[in-house]
MIVO-522004 format. One record per residue: residue number from 1; y, z, x of N, C-alpha, C in turn. Coordinates in steps of 0.001 Angstrom, whole numbers. Example, Ala and Ser with C-alpha at 12.3 -4.5 7.8 and 13.67 -1.06 7.14 Angstrom:
// residues 2
<r><gumi>1</gumi><n_v>-5690</n_v><n_w>7800</n_w><n_u>13190</n_u><ca_v>-4500</ca_v><ca_w>7800</ca_w><ca_u>12300</ca_u><c_v>-3300</c_v><c_w>7800</c_w><c_u>13200</c_u></r>
<r><gumi>2</gumi><n_v>-2250</n_v><n_w>7080</n_w><n_u>12850</n_u><ca_v>-1060</ca_v><ca_w>7140</ca_w><ca_u>13670</ca_u><c_v>30</c_v><c_w>7870</c_w><c_u>12900</c_u></r>
***
This chain:
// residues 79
<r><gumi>1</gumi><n_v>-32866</n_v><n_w>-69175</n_w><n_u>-63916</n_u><ca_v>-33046</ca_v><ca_w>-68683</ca_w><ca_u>-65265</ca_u><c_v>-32816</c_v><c_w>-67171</c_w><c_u>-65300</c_u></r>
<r><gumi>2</gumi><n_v>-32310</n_v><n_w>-66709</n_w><n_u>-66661</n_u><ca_v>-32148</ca_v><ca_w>-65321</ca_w><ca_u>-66310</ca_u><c_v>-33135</c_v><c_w>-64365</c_w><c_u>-66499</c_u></r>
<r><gumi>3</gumi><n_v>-33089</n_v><n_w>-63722</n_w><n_u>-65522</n_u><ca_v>-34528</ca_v><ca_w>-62403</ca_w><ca_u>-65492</ca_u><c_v>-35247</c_v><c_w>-62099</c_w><c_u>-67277</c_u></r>
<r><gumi>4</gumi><n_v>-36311</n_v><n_w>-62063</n_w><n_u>-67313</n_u><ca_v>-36744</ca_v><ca_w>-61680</ca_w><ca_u>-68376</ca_u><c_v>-37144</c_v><c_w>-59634</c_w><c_u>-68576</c_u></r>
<r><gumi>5</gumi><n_v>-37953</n_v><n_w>-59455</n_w><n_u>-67600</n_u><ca_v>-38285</ca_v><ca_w>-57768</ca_w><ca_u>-67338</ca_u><c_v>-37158</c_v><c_w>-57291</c_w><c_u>-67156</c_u></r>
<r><gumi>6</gumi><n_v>-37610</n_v><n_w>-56171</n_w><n_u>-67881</n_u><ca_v>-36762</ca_v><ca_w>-55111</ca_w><ca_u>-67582</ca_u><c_v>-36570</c_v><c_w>-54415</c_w><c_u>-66157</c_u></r>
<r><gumi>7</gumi><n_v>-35600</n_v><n_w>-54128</n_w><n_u>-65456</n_u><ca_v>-35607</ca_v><ca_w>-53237</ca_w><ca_u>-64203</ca_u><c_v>-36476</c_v><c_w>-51746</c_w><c_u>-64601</c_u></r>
<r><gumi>8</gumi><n_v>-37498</n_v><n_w>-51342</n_w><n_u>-63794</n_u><ca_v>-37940</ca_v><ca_w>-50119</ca_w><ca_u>-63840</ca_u><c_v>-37041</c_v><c_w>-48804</c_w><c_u>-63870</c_u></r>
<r><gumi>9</gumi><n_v>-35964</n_v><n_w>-49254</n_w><n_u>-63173</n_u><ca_v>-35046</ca_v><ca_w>-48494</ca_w><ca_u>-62816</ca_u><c_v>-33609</c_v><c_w>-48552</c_w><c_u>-62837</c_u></r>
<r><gumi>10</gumi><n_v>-33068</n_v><n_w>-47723</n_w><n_u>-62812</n_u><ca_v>-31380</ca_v><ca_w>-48127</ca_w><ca_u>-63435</ca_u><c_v>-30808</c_v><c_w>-48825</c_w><c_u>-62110</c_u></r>
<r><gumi>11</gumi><n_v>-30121</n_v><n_w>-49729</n_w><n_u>-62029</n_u><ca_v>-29700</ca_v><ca_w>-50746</ca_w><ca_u>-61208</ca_u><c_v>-28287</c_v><c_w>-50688</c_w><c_u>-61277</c_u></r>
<r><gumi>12</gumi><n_v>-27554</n_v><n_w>-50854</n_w><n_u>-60221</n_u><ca_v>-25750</ca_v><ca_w>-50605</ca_w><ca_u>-60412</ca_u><c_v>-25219</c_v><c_w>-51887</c_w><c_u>-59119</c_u></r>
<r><gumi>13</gumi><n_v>-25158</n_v><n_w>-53303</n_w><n_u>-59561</n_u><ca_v>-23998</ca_v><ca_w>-53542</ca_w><ca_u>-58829</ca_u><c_v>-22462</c_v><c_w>-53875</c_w><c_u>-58995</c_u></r>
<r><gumi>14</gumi><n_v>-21831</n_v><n_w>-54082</n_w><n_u>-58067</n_u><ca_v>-20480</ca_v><ca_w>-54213</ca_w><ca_u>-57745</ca_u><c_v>-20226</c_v><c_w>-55847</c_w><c_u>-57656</c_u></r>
<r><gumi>15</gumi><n_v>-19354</n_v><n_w>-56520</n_w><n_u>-58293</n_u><ca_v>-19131</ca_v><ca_w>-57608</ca_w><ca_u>-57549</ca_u><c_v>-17602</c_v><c_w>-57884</c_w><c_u>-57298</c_u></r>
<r><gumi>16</gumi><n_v>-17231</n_v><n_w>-58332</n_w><n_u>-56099</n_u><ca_v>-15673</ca_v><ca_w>-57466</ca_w><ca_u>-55714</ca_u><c_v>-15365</c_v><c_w>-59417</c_w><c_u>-55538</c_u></r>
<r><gumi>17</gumi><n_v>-14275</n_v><n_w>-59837</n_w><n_u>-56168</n_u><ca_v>-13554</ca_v><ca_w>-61122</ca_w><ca_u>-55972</ca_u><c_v>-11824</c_v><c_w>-61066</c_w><c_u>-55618</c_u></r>
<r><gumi>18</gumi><n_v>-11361</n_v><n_w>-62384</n_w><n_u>-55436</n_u><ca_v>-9992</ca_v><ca_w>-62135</ca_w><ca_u>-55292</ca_u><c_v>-10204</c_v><c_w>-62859</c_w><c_u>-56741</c_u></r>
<r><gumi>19</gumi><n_v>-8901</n_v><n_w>-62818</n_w><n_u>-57426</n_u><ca_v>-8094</ca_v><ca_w>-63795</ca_w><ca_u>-58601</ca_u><c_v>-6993</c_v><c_w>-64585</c_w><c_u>-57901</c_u></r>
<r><gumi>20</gumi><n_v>-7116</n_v><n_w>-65312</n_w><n_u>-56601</n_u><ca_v>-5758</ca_v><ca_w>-66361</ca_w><ca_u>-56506</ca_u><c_v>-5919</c_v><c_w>-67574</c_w><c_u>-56780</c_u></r>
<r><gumi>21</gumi><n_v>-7060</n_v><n_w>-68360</n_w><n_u>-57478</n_u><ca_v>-7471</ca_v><ca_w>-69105</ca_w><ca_u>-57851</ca_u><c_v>-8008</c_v><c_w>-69452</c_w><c_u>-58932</c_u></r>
<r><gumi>22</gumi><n_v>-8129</n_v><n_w>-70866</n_w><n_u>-59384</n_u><ca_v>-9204</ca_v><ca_w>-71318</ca_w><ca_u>-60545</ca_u><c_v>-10404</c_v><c_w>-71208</c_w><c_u>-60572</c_u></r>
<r><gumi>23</gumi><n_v>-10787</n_v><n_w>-71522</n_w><n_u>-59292</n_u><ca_v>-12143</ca_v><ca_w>-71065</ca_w><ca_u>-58678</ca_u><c_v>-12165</c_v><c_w>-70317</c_w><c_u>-59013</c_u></r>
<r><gumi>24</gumi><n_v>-12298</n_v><n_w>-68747</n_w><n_u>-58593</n_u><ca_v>-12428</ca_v><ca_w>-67548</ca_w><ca_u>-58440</ca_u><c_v>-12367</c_v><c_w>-66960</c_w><c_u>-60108</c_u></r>
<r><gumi>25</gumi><n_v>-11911</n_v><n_w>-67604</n_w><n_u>-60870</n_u><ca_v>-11367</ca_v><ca_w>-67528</ca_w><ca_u>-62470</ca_u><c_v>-13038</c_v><c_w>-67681</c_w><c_u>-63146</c_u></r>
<r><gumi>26</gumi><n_v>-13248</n_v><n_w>-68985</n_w><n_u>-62759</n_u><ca_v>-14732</ca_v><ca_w>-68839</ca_w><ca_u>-63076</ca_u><c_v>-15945</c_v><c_w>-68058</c_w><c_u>-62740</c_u></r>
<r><gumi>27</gumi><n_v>-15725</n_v><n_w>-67914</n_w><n_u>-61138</n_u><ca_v>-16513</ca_v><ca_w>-66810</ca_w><ca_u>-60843</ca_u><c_v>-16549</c_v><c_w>-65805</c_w><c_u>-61618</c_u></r>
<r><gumi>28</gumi><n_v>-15386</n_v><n_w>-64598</n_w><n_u>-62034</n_u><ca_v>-15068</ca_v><ca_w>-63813</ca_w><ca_u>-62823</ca_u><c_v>-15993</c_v><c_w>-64239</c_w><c_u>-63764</c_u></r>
<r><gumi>29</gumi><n_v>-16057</n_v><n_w>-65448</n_w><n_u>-64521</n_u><ca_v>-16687</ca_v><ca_w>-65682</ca_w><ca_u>-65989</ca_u><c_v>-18304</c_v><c_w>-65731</c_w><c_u>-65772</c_u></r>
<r><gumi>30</gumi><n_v>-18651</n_v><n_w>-66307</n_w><n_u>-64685</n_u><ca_v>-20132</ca_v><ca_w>-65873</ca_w><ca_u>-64552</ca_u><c_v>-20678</c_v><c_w>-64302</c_w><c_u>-63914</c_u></r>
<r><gumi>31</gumi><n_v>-19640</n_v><n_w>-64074</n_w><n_u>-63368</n_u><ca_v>-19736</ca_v><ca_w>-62265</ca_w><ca_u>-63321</ca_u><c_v>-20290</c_v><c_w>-61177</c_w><c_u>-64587</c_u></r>
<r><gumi>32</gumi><n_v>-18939</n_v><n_w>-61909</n_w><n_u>-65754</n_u><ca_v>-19212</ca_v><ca_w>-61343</ca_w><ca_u>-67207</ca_u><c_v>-20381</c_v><c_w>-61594</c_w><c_u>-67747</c_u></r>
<r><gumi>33</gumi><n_v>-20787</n_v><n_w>-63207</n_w><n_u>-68071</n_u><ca_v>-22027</ca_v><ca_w>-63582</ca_w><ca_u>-68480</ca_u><c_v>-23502</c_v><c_w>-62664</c_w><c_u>-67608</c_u></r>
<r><gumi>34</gumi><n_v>-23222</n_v><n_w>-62150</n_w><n_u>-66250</n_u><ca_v>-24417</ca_v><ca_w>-61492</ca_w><ca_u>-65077</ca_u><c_v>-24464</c_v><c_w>-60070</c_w><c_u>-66049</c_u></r>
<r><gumi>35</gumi><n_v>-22644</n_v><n_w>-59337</n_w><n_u>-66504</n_u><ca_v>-22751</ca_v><ca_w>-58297</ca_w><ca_u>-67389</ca_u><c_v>-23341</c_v><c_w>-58057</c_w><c_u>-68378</c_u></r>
<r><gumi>36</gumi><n_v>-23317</n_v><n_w>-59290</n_w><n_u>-69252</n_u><ca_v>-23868</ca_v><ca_w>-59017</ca_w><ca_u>-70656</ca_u><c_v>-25336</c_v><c_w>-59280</c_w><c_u>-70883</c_u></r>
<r><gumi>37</gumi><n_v>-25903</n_v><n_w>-60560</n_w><n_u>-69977</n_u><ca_v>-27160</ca_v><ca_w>-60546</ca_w><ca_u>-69683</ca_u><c_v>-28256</c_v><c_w>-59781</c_w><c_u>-69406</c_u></r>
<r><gumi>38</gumi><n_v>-27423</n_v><n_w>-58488</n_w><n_u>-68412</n_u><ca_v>-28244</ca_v><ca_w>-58375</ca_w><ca_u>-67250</ca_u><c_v>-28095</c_v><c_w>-56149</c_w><c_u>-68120</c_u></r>
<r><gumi>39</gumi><n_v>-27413</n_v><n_w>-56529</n_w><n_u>-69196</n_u><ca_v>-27115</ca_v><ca_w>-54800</ca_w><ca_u>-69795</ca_u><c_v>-28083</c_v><c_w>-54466</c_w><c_u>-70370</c_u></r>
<r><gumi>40</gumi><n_v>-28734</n_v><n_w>-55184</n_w><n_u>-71132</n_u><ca_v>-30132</ca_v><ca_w>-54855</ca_w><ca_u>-71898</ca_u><c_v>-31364</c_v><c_w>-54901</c_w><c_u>-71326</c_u></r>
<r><gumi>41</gumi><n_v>-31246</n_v><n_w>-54871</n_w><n_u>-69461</n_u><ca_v>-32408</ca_v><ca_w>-55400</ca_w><ca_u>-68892</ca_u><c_v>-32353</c_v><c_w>-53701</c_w><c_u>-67689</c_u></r>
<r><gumi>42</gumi><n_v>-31610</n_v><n_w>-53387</n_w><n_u>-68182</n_u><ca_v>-31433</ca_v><ca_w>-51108</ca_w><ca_u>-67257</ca_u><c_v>-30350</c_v><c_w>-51848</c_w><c_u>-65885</c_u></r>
<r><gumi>43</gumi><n_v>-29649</n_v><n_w>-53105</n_w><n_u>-65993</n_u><ca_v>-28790</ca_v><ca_w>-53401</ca_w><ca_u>-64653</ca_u><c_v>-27024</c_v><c_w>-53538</c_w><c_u>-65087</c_u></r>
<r><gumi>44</gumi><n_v>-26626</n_v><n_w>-52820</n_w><n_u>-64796</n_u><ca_v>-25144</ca_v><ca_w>-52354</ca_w><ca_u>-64809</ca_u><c_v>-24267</c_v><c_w>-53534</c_w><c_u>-63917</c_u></r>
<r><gumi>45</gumi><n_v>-23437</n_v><n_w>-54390</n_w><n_u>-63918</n_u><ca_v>-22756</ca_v><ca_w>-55004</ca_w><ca_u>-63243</ca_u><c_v>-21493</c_v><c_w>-54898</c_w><c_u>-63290</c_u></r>
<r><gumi>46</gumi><n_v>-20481</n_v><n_w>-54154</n_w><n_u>-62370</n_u><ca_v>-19139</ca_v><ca_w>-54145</ca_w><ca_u>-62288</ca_u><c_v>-18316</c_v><c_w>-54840</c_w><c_u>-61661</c_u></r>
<r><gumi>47</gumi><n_v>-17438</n_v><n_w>-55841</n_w><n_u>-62141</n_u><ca_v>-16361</ca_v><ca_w>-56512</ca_w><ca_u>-61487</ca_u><c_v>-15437</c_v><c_w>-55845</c_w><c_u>-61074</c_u></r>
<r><gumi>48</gumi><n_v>-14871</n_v><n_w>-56423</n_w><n_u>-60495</n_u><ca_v>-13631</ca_v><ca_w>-55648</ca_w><ca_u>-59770</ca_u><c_v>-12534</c_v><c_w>-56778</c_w><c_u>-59336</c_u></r>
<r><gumi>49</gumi><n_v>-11470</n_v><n_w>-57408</n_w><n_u>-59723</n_u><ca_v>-10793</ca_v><ca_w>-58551</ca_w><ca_u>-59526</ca_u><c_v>-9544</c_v><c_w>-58402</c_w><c_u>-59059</c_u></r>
<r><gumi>50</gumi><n_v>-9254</n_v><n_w>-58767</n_w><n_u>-57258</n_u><ca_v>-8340</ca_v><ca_w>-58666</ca_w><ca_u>-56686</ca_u><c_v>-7262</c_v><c_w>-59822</c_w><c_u>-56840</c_u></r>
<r><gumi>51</gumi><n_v>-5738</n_v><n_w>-59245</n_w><n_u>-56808</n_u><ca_v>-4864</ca_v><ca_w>-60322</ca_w><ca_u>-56671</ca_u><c_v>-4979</c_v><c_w>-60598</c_w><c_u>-55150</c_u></r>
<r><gumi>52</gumi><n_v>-4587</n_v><n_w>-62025</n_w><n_u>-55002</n_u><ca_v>-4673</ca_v><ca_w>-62782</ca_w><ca_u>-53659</ca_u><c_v>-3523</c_v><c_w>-62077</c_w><c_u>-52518</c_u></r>
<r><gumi>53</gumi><n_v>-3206</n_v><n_w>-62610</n_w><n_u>-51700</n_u><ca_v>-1804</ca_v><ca_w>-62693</ca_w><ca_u>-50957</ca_u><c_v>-2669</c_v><c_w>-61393</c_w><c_u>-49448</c_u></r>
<r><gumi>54</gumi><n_v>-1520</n_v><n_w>-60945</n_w><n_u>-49274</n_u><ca_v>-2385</ca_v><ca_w>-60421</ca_w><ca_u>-47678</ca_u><c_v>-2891</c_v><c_w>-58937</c_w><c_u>-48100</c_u></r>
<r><gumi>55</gumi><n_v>-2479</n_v><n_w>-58362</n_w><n_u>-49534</n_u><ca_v>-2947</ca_v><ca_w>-57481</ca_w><ca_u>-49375</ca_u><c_v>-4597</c_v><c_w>-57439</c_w><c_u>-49942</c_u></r>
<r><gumi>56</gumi><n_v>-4809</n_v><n_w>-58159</n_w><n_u>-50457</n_u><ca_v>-6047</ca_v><ca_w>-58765</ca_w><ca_u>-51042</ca_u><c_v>-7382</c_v><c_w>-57969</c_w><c_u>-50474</c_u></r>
<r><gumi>57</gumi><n_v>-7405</n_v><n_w>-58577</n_w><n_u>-48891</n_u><ca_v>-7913</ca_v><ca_w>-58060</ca_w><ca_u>-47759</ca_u><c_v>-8691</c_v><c_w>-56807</c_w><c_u>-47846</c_u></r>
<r><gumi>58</gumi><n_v>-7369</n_v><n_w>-56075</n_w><n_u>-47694</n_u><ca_v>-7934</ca_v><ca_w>-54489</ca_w><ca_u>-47164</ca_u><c_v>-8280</c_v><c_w>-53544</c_w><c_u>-48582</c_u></r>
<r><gumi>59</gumi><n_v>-7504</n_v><n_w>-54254</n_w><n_u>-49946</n_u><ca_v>-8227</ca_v><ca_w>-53724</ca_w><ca_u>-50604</ca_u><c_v>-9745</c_v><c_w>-54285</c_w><c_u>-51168</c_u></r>
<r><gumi>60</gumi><n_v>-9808</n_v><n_w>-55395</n_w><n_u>-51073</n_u><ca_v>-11107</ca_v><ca_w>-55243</ca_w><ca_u>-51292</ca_u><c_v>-12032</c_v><c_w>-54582</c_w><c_u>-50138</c_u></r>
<r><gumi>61</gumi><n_v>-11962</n_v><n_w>-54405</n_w><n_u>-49010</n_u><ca_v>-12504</ca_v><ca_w>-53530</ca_w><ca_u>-47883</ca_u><c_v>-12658</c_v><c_w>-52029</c_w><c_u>-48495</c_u></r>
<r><gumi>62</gumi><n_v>-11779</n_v><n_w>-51598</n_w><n_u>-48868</n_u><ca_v>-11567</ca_v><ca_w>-50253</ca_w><ca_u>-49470</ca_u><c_v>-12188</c_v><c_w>-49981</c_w><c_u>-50572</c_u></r>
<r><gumi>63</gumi><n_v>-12359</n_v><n_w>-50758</n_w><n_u>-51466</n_u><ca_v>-12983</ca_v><ca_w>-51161</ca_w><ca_u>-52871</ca_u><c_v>-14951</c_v><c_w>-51010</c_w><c_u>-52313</c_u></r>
<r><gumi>64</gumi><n_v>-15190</n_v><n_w>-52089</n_w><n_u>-51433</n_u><ca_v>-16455</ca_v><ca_w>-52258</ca_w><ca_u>-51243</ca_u><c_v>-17103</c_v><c_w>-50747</c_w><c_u>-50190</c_u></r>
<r><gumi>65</gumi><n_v>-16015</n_v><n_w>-50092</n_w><n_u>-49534</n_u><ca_v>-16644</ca_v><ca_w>-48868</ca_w><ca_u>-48944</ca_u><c_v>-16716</c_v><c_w>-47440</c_w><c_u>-50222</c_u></r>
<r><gumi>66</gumi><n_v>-15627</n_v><n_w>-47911</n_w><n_u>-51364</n_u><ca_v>-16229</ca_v><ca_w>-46912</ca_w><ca_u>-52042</ca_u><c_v>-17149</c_v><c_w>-46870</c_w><c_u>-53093</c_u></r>
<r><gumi>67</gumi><n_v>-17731</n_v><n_w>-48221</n_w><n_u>-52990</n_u><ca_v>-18648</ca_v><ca_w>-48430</ca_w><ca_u>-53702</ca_u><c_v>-19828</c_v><c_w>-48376</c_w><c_u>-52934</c_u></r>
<r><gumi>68</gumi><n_v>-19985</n_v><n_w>-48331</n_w><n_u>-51949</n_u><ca_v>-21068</ca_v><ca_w>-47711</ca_w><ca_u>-50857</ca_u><c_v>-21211</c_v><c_w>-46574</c_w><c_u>-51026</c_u></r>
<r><gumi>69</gumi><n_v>-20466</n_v><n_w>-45773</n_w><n_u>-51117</n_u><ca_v>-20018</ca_v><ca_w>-44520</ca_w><ca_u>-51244</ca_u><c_v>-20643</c_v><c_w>-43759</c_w><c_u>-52333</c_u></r>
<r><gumi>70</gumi><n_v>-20841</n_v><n_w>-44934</n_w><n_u>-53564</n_u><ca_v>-20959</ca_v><ca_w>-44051</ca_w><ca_u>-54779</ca_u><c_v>-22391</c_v><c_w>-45025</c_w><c_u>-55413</c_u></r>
<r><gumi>71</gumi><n_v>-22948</n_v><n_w>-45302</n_w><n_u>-54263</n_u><ca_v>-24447</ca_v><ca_w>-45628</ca_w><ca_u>-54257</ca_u><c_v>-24855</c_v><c_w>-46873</c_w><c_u>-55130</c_u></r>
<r><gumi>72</gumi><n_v>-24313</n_v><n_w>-48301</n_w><n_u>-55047</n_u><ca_v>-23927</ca_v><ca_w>-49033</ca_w><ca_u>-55815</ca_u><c_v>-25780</c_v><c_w>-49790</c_w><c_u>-55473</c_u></r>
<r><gumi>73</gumi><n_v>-26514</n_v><n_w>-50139</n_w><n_u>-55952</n_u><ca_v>-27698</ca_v><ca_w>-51074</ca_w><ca_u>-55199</ca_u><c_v>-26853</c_v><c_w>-52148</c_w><c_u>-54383</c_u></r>
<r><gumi>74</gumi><n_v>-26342</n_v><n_w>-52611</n_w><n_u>-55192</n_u><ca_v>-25840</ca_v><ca_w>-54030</ca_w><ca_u>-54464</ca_u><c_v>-24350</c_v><c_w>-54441</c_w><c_u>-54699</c_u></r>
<r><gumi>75</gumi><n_v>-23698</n_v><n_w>-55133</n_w><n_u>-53687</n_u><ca_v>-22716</ca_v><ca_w>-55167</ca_w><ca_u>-53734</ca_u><c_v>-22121</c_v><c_w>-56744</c_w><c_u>-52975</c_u></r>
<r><gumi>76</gumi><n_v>-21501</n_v><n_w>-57913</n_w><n_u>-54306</n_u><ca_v>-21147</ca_v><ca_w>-58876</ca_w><ca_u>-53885</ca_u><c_v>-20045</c_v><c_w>-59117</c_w><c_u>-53694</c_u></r>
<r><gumi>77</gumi><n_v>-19336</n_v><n_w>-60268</n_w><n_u>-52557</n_u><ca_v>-18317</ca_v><ca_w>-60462</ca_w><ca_u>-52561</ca_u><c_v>-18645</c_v><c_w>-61444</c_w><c_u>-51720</c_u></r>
<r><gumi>78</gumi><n_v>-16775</n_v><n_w>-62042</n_w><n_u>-51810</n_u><ca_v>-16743</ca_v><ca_w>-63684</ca_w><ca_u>-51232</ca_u><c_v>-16583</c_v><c_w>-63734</c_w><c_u>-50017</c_u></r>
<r><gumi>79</gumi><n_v>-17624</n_v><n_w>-65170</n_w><n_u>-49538</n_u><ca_v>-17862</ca_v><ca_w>-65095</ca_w><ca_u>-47875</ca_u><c_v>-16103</c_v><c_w>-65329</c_w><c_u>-47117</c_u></r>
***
């Protein structure tokens, strides 16, 4: 169910996917729904949606270190 309280505190995550799939299409859509839910509650959620193929890889690697970088709380991506 989705959180009811508010975060005490401003909250920032990342969620880093590929797009080479249908799968992954939906993910994206429950990403958005985590956005709009989760905006009126002080928690920020940013997608970030990679095309597939080999370069996929290293940018999402690159993507998720600079979002370390720029102090994200949390940061998801696919196993």
């Amino acid at each position: 169910l989705p959180v009811e309280q508010k975060s005490q505190r401003k909250l920032k995550f990342a969620f880093l996917s590929v797009l080479d799939h249908e799968f992954w299409y939906a993910v994206r859509r429950g990403a958005i729904y985590a956005q709009k839910e989760l905006n009126d509650k002080n928690v920020t959620v940013d997608y970030f949606g990679f095309d597939g193929g080999d370069a996929a890889g290293p940018k999402l690697v690159n993507k998720m270190k600079e979002c370390i970088k720029d102090g994200y709380d949390g940061i998801v991506i696919p196993p």
